[in-house]
C-alpha positions in Angstrom: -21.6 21.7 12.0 -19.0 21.7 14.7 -16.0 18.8 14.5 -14.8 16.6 17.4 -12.2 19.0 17.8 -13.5 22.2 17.7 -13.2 23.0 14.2 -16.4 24.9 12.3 -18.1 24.1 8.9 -21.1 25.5 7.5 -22.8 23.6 5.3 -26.3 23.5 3.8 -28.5 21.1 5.5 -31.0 19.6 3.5 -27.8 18.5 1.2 -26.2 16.4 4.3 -29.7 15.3 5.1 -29.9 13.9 1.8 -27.1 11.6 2.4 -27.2 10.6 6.5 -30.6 9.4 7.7 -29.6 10.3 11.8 -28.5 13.7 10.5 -32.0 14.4 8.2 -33.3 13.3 11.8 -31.8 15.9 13.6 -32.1 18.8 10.8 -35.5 17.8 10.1 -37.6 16.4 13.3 -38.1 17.2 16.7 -34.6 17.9 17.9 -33.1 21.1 19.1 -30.6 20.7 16.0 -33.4 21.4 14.0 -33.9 24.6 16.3 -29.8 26.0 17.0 -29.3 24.9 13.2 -26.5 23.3 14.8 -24.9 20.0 14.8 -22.0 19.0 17.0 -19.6 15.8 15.8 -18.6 13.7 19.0 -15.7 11.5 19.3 -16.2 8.2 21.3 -12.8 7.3 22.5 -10.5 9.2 19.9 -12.7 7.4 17.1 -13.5 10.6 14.6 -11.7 13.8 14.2 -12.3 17.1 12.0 -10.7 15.6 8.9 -12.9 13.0 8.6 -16.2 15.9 9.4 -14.2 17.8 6.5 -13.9 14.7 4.2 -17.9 13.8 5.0 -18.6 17.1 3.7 -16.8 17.1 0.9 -18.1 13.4 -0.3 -21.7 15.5 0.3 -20.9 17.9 -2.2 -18.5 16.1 -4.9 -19.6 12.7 -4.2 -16.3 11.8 -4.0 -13.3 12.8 -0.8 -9.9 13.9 -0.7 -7.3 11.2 0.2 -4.1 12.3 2.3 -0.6 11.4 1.0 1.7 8.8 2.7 4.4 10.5 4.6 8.6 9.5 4.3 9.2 8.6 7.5 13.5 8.9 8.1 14.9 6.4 10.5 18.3 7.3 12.2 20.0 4.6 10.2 18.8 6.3 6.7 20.9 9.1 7.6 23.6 9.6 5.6 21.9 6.8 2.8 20.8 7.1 -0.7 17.7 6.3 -0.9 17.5 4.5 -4.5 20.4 2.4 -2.9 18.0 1.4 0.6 17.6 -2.1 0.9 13.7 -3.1 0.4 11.9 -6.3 2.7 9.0 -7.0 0.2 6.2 -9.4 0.5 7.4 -12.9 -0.2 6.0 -12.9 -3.0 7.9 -10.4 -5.0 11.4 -11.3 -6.1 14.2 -8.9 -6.7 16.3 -10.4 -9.8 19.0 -8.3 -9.5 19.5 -8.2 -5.9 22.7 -10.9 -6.1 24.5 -8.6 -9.1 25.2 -5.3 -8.8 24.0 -2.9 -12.5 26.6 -3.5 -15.1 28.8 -1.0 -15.5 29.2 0.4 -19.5 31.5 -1.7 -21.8 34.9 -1.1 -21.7 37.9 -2.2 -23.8 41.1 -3.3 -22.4 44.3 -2.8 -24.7 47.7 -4.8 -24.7 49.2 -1.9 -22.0 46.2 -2.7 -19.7 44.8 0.6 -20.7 40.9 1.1 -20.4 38.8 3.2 -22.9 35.0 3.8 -23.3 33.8 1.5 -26.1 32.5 4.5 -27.5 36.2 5.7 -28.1 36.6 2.2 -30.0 35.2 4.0 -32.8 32.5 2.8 -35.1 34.6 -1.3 -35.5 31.8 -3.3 -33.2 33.1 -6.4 -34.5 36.7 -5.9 -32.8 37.4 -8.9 -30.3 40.0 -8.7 -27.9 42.8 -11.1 -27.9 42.5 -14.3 -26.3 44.6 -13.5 -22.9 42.4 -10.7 -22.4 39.1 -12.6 -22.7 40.6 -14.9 -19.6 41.3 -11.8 -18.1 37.8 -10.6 -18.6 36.4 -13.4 -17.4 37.8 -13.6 -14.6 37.5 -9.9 -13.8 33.6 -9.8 -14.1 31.0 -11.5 -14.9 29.2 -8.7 -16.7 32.4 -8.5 -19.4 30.4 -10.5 -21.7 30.3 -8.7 -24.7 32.6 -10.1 -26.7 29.9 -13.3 -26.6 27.0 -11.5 -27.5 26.2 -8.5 -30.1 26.5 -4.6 -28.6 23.3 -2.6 -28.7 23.8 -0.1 -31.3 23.4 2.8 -28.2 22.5 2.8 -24.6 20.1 5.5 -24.0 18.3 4.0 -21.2 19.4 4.1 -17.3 19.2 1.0 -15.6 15.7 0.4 -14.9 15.8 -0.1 -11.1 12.3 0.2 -9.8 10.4 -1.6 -13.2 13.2 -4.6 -12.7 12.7 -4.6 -8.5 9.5 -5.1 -8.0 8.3 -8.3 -10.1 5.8 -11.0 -9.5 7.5 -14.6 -9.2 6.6 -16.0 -11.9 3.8 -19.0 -12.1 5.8 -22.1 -12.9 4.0 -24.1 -16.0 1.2 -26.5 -14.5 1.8 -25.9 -11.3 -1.2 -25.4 -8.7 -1.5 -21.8 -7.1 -1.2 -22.0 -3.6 -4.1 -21.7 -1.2 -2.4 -18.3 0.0 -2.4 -17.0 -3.5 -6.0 -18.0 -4.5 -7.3 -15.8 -1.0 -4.8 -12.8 -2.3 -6.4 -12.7 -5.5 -10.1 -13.2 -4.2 -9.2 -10.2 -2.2 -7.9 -8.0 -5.2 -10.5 -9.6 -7.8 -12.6 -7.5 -5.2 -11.2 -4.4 -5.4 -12.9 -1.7 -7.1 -14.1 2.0 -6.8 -17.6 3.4 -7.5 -18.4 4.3 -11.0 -17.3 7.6 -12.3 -14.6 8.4 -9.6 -11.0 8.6 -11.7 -9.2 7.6 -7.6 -6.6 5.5 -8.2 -4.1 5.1 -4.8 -0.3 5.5 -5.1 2.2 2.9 -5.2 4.3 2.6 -2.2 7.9 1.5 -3.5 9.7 3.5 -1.4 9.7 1.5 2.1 9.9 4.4 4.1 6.1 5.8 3.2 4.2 5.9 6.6 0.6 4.7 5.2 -1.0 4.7 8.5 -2.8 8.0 7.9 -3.7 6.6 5.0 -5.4 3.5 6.0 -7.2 5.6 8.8 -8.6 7.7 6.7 -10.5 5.3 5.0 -11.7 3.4 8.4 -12.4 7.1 10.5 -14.5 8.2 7.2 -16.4 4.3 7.4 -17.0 4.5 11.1 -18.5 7.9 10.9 -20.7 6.7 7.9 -21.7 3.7 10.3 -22.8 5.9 13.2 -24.6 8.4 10.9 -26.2 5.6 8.2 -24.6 7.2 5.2 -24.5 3.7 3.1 -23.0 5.1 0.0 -19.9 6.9 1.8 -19.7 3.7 4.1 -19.2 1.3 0.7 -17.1 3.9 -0.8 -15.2 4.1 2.0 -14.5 0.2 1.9 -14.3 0.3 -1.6 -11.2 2.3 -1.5 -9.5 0.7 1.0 -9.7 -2.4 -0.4 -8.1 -0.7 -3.4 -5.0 0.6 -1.7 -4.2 -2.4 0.5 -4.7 -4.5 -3.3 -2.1 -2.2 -4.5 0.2 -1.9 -1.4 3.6 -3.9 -0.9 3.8 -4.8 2.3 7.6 -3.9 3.3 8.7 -5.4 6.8 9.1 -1.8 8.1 5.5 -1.1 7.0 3.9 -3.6 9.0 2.8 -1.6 11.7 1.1 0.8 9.4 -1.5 -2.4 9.1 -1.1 -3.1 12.8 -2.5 0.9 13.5 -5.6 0.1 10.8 -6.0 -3.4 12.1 -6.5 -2.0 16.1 -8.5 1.3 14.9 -10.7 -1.4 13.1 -11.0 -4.1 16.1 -11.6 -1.3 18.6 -13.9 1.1 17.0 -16.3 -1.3 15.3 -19.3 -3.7 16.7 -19.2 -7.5 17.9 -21.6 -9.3 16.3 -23.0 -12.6 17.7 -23.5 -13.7 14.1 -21.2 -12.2 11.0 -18.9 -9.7 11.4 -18.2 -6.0 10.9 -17.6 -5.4 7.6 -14.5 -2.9 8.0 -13.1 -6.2 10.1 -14.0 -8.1 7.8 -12.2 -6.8 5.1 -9.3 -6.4 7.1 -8.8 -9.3 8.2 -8.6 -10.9 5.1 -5.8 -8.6 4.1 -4.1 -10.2 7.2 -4.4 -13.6 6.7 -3.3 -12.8 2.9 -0.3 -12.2 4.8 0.1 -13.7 8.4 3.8 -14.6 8.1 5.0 -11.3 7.5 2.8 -9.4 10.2 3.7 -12.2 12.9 7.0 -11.2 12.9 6.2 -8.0 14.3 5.7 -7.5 18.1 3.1 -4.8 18.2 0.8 -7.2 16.3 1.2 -9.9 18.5 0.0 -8.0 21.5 -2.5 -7.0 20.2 -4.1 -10.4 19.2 -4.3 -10.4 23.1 -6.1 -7.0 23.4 -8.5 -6.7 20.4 -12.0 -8.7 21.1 -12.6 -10.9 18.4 -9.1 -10.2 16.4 -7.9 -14.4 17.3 -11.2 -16.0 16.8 -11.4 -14.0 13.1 -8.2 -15.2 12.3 -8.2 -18.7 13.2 -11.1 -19.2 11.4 -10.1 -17.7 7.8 -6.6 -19.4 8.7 -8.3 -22.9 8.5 -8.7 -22.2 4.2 -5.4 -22.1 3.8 -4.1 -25.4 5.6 -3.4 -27.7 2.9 
């Protein structure tokens, strides 16, 4: 089997056959592939490439394929930053409780010379309050000098938990009515699952700096060449899994045209339909609307509204379910 781009595999036929009905054609029937014993991959307009050949395989053999890691992408203004410290644009509907206070910073004791000491040099007296001129001065010092209000943990052997504390869902406020936005989202992950007996689970992104682009494409090249060759159980695995990731995936503002790439590949390498819709569209589409306000703010997406047949239409019509 020769790849789009030259590369070589060799393979045993009658497996492949077993899961592509166009290749068992061309192995099996009247068709000088069945002659050469040899089957060459084409490309139609940069669509395929010889990872997704080698991932085909792969699934044909293990039943499963490999998924490629998101790559850190460094910016010129990252330079010089610590990354733990990098400000994070999350989706809007992830709240950062700490982002107004910086960590506190461990107890201290202040004595009459104005002299600070660990409060683990205060020796083992965890009921010693200081006097009442240094409480005003506490107070008015910082607002994490609080101690003397509240009982001391007996030992602080934790960090400060800044990724587990970050990245929390906003919390449902008691008999209130989910909005339409949030009923689609969870339709969308509800959906989300992988095929029995495949342990795949995708990575969280939490650093904003992960280029998933590769990643998304990987999914869509595998489902378009599944398409072309009628492999059905690699095409719903394929969807499947994407579904997964982009359920699991925080959409940071610099990510956005990560989803732009998948949306385009997607809009560009995929059927119209007079009736229905492609389901790779389909799917991703929904992630979009899930998400419209984040993704119009980014130019690349706009322009292509304008260039992808079919793109507007799809999304005005899934945008009417979430006017109120």
């Amino acid at each position: 089997m020769i790849a789009p781009h030259g590369a070589n595999f060799y393979v045993h036929g009658n497996l492949i056959a077993q899961w592509s009905r166009v290749l068992a054609v061309e192995i099996s029937g009247p068709m000088r592939e069945a002659e050469t014993r040899i089957i060459q991959i084409k490309d139609v307009d940069g669509d395929l490439d010889d990872e997704t050949v080698m991932r085909f395989i792969e699934f044909a053999y293990r039943g499963d394929y490999t998924v490629p890691p998101a790559e850190i992408v460094i910016f010129s203004k990252d330079v010089g930053n610590d990354p733990d410290n990098t400000k994070v644009d999350m989706d809007p509907c992830v709240i950062d409780e700490h982002a107004a206070d910086p960590p506190p910073s461990e107890p201290v004791v202040e004595s009459a010379g104005d002299e600070q000491q660990s409060l683990e040099g205060a020796g083992d007296d965890w009921d010693f309050k200081p006097s009442s001129s240094t409480r005003r001065k506490n107070k008015k010092k910082s607002s994490y000098n609080r101690w003397y209000d509240e009982p001391v943990p007996e030992e602080i052997t934790e960090p400060w938990p800044v990724e587990e504390e970050t990245m929390l869902m906003a919390p449902a406020l008691p008999n209130s009515k989910p909005s339409k936005r949030d009923v689609l989202w969870s339709k969308f992950c509800d959906r989300a699952s992988v095929k029995k007996g495949v342990t795949w689970e995708p990575c969280p992104n939490l650093d904003p700096r992960e280029e998933y682009a590769l990643v998304f494409l990987c999914h869509a090249r595998l489902y378009v060449f599944s398409n072309r060759y009628e492999c059905d159980t690699l095409r719903d695995l394929c969807l499947q899994k994407l579904r997964l990731t982009l359920s699991r995936y925080l959409l940071h503002s610099r990510q956005c045209p990560d989803v732009t790439r998948l949306v385009r590949y997607a809009y560009t390498h995929t059927p119209d339909f007079k009736q229905g819709s492609d389901k790779l569209r389909n799917l991703v589409s929904d992630y979009v609307v899930c998400h419209v306000e984040q993704m119009c703010r980014e130019a690349d997406f706009l322009g292509m509204l304008q260039e992808c047949d079919g793109l507007a239409s799809d999304l005005m019509l899934k945008l009417m379910s979430r006017l109120d």
